[in-house]
ZAMARGU-4260 file (C-alpha; in steps of 0.2 Angstrom, whole numbers, plus 5000, padded with zeros to 4 digits):
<rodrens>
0) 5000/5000/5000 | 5007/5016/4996 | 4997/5034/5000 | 5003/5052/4998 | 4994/5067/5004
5) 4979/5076/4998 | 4977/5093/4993 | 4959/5098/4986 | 4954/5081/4981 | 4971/5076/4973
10) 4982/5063/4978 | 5001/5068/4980 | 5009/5050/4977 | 5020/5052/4961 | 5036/5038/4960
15) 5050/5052/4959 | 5043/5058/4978 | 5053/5054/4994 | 5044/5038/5006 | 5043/5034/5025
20) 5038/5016/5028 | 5026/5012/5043 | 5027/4997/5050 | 5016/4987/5063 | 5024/4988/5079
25) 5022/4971/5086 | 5029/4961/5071 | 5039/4974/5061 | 5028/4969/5043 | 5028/4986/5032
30) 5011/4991/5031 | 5012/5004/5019 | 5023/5017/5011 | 5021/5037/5012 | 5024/5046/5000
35) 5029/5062/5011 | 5025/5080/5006 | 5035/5094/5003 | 5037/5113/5010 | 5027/5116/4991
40) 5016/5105/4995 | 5011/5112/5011 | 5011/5130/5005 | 4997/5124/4991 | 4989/5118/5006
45) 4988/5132/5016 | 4982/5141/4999 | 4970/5129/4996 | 4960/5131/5013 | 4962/5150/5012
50) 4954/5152/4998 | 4941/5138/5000 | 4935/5147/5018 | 4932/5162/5009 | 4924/5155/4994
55) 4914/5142/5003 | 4914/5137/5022 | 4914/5155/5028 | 4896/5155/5020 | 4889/5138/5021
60) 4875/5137/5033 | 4876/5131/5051 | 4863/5116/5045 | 4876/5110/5032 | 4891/5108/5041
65) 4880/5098/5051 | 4874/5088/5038 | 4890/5082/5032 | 4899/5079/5050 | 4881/5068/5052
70) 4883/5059/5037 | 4903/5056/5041 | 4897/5049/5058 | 4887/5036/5049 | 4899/5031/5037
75) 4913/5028/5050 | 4900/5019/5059 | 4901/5008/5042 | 4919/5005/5040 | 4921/5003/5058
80) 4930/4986/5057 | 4941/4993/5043 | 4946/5009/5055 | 4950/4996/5070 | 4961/4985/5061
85) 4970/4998/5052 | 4975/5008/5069 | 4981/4990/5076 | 4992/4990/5064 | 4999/5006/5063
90) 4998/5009/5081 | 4999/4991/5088 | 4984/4997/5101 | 4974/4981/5104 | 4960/4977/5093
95) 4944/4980/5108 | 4952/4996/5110 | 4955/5002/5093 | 4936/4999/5091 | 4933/5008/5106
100) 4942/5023/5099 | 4931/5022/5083 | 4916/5021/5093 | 4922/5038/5102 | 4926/5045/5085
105) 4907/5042/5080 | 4903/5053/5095 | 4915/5067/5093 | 4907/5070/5074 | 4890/5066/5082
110) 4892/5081/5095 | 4902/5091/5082 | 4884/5090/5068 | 4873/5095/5085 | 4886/5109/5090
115) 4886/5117/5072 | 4869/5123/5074 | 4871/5130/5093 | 4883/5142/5090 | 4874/5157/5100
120) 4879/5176/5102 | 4873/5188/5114 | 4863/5205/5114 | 4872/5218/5123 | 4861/5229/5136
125) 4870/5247/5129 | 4860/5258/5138 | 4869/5254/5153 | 4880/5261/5149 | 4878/5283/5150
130) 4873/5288/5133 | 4869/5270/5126 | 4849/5276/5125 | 4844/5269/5108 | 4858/5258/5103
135) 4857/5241/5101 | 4872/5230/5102 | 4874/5211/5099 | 4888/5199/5094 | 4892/5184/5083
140) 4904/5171/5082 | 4913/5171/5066 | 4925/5156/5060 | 4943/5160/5060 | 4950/5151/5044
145) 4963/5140/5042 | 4966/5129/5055 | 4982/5120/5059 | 4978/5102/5065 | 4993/5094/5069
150) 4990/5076/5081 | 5000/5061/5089 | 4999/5043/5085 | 4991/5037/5101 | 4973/5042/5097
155) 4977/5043/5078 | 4957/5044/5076 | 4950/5051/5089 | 4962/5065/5093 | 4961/5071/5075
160) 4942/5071/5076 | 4944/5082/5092 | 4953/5096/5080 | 4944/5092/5065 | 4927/5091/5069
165) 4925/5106/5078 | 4934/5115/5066 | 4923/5110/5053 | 4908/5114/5063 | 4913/5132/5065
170) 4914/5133/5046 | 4935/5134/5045 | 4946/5125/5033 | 4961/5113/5039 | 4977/5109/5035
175) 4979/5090/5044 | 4998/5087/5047 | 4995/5069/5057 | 5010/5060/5067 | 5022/5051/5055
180) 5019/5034/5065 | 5001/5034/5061 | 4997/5044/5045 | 4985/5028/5037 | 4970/5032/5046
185) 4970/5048/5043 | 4972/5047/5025 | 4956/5037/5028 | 4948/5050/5040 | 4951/5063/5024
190) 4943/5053/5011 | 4930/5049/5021 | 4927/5067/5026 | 4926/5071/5006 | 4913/5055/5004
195) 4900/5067/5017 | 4901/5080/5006 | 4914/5092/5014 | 4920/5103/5000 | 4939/5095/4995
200) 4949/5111/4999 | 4942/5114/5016 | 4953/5098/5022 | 4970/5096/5015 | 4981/5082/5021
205) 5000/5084/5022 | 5010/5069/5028 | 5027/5073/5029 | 5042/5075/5045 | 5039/5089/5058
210) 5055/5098/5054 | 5050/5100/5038 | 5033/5105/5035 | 5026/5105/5054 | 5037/5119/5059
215) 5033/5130/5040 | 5014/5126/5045 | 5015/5134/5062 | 5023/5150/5056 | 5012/5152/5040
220) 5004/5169/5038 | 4990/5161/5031 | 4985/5151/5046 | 4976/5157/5060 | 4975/5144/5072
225) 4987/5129/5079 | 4980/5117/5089 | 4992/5102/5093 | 4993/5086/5104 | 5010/5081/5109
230) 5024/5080/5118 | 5030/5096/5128 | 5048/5101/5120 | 5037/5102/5104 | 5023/5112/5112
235) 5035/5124/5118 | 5042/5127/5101 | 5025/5128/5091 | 5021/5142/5107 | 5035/5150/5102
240) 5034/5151/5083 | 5015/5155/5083 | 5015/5172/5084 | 4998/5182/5086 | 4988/5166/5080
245) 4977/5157/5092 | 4985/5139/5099 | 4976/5125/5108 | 4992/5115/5117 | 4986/5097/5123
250) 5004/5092/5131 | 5012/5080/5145 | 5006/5074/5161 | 5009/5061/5176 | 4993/5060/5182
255) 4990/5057/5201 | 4976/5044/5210 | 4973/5044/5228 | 4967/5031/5236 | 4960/5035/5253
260) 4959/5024/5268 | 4939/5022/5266 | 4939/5016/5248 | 4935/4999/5245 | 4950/4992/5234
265) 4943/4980/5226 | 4932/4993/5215 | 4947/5001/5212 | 4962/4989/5205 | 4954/4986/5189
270) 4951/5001/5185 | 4969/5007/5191 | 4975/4993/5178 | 4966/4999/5165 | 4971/5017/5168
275) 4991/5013/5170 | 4993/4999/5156 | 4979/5004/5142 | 4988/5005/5127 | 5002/5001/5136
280) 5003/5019/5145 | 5002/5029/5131 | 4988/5040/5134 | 4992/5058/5142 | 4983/5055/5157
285) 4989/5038/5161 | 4988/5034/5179 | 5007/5037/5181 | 5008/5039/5200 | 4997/5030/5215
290) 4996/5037/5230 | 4985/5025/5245 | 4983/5028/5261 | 4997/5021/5271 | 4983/5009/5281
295) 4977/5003/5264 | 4996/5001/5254 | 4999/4983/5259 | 4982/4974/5253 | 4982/4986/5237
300) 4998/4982/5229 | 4996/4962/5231 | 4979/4965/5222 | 4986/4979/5210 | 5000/4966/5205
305) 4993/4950/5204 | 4977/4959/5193 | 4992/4967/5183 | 5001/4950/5182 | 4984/4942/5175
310) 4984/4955/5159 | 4985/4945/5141 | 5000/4951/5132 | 5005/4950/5114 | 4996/4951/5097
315) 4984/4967/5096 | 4976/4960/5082 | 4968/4945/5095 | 4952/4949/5101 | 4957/4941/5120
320) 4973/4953/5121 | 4973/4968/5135 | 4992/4972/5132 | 5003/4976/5118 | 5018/4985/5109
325) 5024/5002/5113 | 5026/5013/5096 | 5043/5006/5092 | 5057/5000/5100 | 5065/5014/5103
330) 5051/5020/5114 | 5052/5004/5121 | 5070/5004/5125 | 5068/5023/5132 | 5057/5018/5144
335) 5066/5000/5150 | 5081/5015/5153 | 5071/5025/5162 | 5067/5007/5176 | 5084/5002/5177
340) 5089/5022/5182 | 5073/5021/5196 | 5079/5005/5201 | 5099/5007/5203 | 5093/5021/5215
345) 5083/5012/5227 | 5067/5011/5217 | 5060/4991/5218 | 5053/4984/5204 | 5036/4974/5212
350) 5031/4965/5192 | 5035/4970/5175 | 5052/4977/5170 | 5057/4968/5156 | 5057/4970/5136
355) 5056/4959/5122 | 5058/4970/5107 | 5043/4984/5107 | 5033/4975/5121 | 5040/4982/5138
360) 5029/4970/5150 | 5017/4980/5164 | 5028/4988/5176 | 5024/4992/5195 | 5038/5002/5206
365) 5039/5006/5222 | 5050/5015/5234 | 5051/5030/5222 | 5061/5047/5225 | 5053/5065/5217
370) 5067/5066/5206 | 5067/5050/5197 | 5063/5052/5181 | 5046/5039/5182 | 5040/5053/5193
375) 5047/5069/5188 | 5043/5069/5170 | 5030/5060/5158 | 5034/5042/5156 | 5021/5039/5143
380) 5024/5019/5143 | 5019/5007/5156 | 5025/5010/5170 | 5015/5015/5187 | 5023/5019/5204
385) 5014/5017/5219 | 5018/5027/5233 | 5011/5027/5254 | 5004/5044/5262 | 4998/5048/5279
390) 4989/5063/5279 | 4977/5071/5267 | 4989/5088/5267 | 5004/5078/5263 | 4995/5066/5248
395) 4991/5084/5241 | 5005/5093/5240 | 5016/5078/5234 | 5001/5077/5219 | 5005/5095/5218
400) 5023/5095/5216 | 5025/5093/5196 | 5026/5105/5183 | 5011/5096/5174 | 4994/5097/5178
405) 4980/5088/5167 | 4968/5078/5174 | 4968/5068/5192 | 4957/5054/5202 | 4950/5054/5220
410) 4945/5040/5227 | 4934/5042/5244 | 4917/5040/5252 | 4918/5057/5259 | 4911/5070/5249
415) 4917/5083/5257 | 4933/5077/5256 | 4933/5074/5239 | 4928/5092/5235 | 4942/5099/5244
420) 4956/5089/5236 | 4948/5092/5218 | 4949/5111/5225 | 4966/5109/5230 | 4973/5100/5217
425) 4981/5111/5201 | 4974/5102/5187 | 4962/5103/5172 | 4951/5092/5179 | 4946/5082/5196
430) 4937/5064/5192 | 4930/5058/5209 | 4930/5041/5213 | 4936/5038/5192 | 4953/5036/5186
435) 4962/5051/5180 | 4963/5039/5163 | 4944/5043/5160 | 4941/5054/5147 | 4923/5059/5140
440) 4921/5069/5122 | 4909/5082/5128 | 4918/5088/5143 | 4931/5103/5145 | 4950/5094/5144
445) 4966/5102/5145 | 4978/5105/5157 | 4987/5120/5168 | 5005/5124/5172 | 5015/5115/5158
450) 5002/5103/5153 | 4994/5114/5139 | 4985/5130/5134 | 4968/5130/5131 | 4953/5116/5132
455) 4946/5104/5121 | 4928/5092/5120 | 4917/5099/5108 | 4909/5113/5113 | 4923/5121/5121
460) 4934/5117/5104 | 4919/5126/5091 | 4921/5140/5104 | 4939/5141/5102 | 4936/5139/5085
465) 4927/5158/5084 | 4930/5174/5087 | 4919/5185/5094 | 4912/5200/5082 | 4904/5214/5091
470) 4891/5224/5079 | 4880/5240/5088 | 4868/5250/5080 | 4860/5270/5082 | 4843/5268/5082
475) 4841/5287/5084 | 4834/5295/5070 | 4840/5311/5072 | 4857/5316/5077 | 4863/5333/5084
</rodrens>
C-alpha cells in the first residue's frame, strides 16, 4: 500500500517523491509506504484552505456543516471494522480498544453536527452604559479560517476528530499534518470526510516530517490557528513560533490517583490497571503515580499486581489481548532505561520490567524518589509507581509538586473530602471516585502549568474555533 497526501481532492503520490515506511509495531511487517509532502506542497495547502474558507465554508450554513459531520458519523459507523484494524496496525493498540476509539470518534462527529447549529451570540444591554439610550448592540461568532491540526499517533482517530470536527463545525478549513507513526488512518479519515460531502479544499492532508513542514505550518501567515497534541519540547516550540495566531496545546502529564483509607479496593484495582497499562501507557493521562493511604498500601499492591500479572500480552490483532507493543522499539527501550535508572537508586521493581523488542511488559515500582525520572517527567509507557501517604495535606502537595497538571482521580466516600482535594489539586480536571485515565468527548480537557494551553471536548473546541464580532447600531433618527 502506498498513500501520499491530499490537497483539494488530489492525491500527492508520484514515483520520483521521497517515502517513509510504517510498520506494525508488534511484528515489524511494512504496512504501507508514504509518499511524504514537501514545504510546496504544504504552501498549496495552506492556499488551498484559504481560499476555499472564503469562497465556501465562511458562508455555508450552520445546518450543512451539520449535515455532512452527520453523514461522516454514519459512514465511519460503516467502516468501523476497517478503521479498528487499520489503527492496530499502525499503532499496535489492541484490537477492543481500537474499536473503542472508533466508537468515540462516532461521537465526537456526532456532538460536532449538534454543536454546528448552537453556535449562540449575545445581545448587549448598551443603555447601561451613559449615553447608550437607543443603541442596540449584539455579537456573533465568526469562524477563523485556516486551522492548523497537527496530532499524535496514540489516538490517531479520535484525537484528529477532536481538532477536525470542531473545526469544521465552526465553518473553518484545515490543514491536517497527522503523526508520521500513524498517517493511514487519517488518509482514511480525509477521504471519508470528502465522501459526506465536505468541499475537498476545506481539508487538506500533508503527511510529511515535523522539521519539515510542521514547523513551516505553524509559522504560515496564512494560518490562523494551531492546535496540537504532543509532547512538551514540541509544544514549547510551536508556542514560540505561533506568533499572534490562536494555539490549543494538549501536552504531557503524570497523572495522580489517591486512594483514601475508606475506599473499598477491590472497586478500584481494575480500574487502576486499565488506567496505568491501556495502550500500554500511552495515553496523556495515564495513571502514572498511585498514592493510597498508608493503612490501605499493603492489601492494594498484592491486588494491583497480581490483577496486573493476570493481563494478556501479545498480538493486538487478538480479540482476548489487553496488552501490547509500545510505538517502536526505541520508545520501548527509552522507557526500559528509564526502570533500570529508578531502580539502581533504590526504586524496587514489584512485576514487569522487562522488554522483548517493542513490548515492555506491565511495570509496578515502588519505593520512588521525586526526582526519578518515572515521577518527575511523563513516562508515557507502562509504568506506574505506587507510593504510601499519611495525611490528606501531605498526599496533596506531593500530587502538587510537578510541573504538569491535566487531569487527576480521587477515590473516597467522603464528599466533602473529595471536594476539597479536587479544589486543591492544580489540574484541568478532578474525576471523583474515576481514574484520571477517563476521558469523556463532551467535557472541557486540557491541562494547567505545563500541561497545555487552552481546552478541548466539543463545545469548548467550536468556541475556540470563533472569534467574537461585536456589531451596535444607532437607532436614533436624528442626530445633533
Amino acid at each position: 500500500m502506498r498513500i501520499g497526501s491530499i490537497i483539494n481532492g488530489q492525491e500527492y503520490n508520484e514515483a520520483n517523491r521521497k517515502t517513509l515506511a510504517v510498520h506494525n509495531p508488534y511484528n515489524q511487517e511494512k504496512v504501507a509506504d508514504v509518499a511524504l509532502a514537501t514545504v510546496n506542497d504544504l504552501h498549496q495547502a495552506v492556499d488551498q484552505c484559504y481560499e476555499t474558507f472564503h469562497q465556501t465554508m465562511k458562508k455555508m450554513p450552520a445546518y450543512q456543516r451539520s449535515d455532512i459531520l452527520l453523514k461522516a458519523a454514519r459512514l465511519l459507523e460503516e467502516r468501523k471494522e476497517d478503521f479498528a484494524e487499520t489503527i492496530v496496525k499502525e499503532a499496535g493498540k489492541p484490537l477492543k480498544y481500537s474499536r473503542g476509539e472508533v466508537d468515540r470518534a462516532v461521537q465526537v462527529l456526532r456532538f460536532a453536527s449538534e454543536s454546528a447549529k448552537h453556535i449562540y451570540s449575545e445581545v448587549i444591554p448598551l443603555d447601561a452604559a451613559i449615553g447608550g439610550e437607543n443603541r442596540l448592540g449584539f455579537t456573533k461568532r465568526i469562524p477563523l479560517g485556516v486551522v492548523a491540526a497537527i496530532t499524535p499517533f496514540n489516538f490517531p482517530l479520535n484525537l484528529s476528530l477532536h481538532k477536525i470536527a470542531p473545526a469544521i463545525a465552526a465553518g473553518n478549513t484545515l490543514v491536517f499534518k497527522p503523526a508520521e507513526k500513524t498517517p493511514i488512518s487519517a488518509y482514511m479519515l480525509v477521504k471519508l470526510l470528502h465522501d459526506a460531502g465536505l468541499p475537498k479544499g476545506a481539508l487538506n492532508l500533508v503527511m510529511g516530517e515535523g522539521g519539515e513542514i510542521g514547523d513551516p505550518l505553524v509559522k504560515h501567515e496564512k494560518v490562523h490557528k494551531v492546535t496540537f497534541t504532543g509532547s512538551l519540547p514540541v509544544g514549547k516550540e510551536i508556542r514560540k513560533n505561533a506568533g499572534f495566531k490562536k494555539i490549543t496545546l494538549e501536552l504531557g502529564s503524570n497523572s495522580p490517583n489517591i486512594i483514601f483509607d475508606d475506599v473499598d479496593i477491590d472497586h478500584v484495582v481494575a480500574d487502576l490497571v486499565k488506567g496505568a497499562f491501556a495502550f500500554s501507557g500511552q495515553v496523556c493521562i495515564s495513571a502514572q503515580r498511585i498514592y493510597v493511604h498508608k493503612s490501605l498500601y499493603d492489601s492494594f499492591l498484592m491486588a494491583y499486581i497480581k490483577k496486573t500479572e493476570a493481563l494478556v500480552v501479545g498480538d493486538p490483532m487478538n480479540e482476548e489481548t489487553d496488552f501490547g507493543p509500545m510505538i517502536n522499539e526505541e520508545e520501548a527501550k527509552r522507557a526500559k532505561l528509564w526502570i533500570d535508572d529508578a531502580a539502581s537508586k533504590g526504586a524496587t521493581i514489584e512485576t514487569g520490567g522487562e522488554r522483548r523488542g517493542t513490548i515492555l511488559k506491565p511495570t509496578i515500582m515502588t519505593n520512588v524518589k521525586d526526582d526519578m525520572k518515572i515521577i518527575a517527567e511523563e513516562v508515557f509507557a507502562p509504568i506506574v509507581s505506587v507510593i504510601p501517604f499519611e495525611t490528606e495535606e501531605e498526599v496533596v502537595k506531593e500530587s502538587n509538586d510537578s510541573i504538569y497538571g491535566l487531569q487527576a482521580g480521587v477515590f473516597t466516600k467522603d464528599i466533602n473530602r473529595a471536594l476539597r482535594v479536587a479544589d486543591q489539586l492544580e489540574m484541568g480536571g478532578v474525576w471523583i471516585n474515576e481514574i484520571s485515565t477517563y476521558r469523556q468527548d463532551n467535557h472541557p480537557y486540557g491541562g494547567v502549568k505545563q500541561s497545555g494551553i487552552g481546552r478541548e471536548g466539543v463545545k469548548y473546541a467550536v468556541e475556540d474555533m470563533t472569534e467574537e464580532k461585536f456589531i451596535g447600531i444607532n437607532l436614533n433618527e436624528e442626530r445633533s
